[in-house]
N, C-alpha and C positions, 0 to 999 in steps of 0.2 A: 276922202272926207274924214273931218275931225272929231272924236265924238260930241266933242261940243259943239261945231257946226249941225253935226243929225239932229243932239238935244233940239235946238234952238228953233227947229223948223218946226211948221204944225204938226200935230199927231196924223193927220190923214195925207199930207205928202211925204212924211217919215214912210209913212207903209207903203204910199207906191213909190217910193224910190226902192225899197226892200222889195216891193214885188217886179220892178223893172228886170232888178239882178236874178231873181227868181227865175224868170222869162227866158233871161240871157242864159239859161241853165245854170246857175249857181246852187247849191244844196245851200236850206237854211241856215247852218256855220257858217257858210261861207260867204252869202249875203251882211250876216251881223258884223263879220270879222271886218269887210270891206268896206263898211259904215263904223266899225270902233266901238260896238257896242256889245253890250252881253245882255242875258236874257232879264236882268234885273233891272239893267236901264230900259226897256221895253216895256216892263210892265210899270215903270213909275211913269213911262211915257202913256200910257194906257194904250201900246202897239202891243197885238195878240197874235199868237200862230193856230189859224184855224184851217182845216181840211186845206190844208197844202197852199197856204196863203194867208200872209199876212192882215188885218184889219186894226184899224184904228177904232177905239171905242165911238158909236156913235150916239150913245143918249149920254152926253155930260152934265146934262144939270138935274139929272134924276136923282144924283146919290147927295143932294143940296136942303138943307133942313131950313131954308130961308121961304117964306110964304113969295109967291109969284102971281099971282092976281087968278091963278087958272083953275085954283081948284072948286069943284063944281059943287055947288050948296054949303060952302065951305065958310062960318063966320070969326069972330074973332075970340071966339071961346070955345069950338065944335065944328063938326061936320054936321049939315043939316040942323035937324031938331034938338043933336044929343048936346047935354051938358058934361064936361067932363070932370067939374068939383063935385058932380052926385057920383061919382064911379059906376058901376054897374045899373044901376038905377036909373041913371042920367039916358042910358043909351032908348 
């Protein structure tokens, strides 16, 4: 595999293809190596090595500064009651 065929796949079949070869007894080198990647392209894939196992990031829209209709007492000036043109006062 080419590392831009790994790039191109989802984050979370990138990591179980990485944990397949894990499995297969590969040492983590030598998973990355046989996928074409290094540990730089993993983390811009948001793919992590955690307790002996690879994971794909799984809250992606948490680090997003775009309002999504979810946030709770949340208006178009504050949260709940606070104003946030009073600064400290406001809350």
């Amino acid at each position: 595999m080419t590392k831009e065929e790994f790039l191109a796949m989802p984050a979370n079949e990138a990591a179980d293809k990485l944990n397949e070869l894990i499995a297969a007894g590969k040492s983590k080198d030598e998973a990355m190596a046989e996928c074409g990647v290094a540990q730089a392209d993993l983390m811009k894939a948001q793919i992590f090595w955690v307790k002996d196992k690879f994971i794909a990031r799984a809250w992606g829209g948490y680090t997003s500064t775009k309002r999504t209709g979810n946030e709770a007492g949340d208006t178009g000036i504050g949260v709940g009651d606070s104003d946030p043109s009073k600064g400290y006062v406001g809350v």
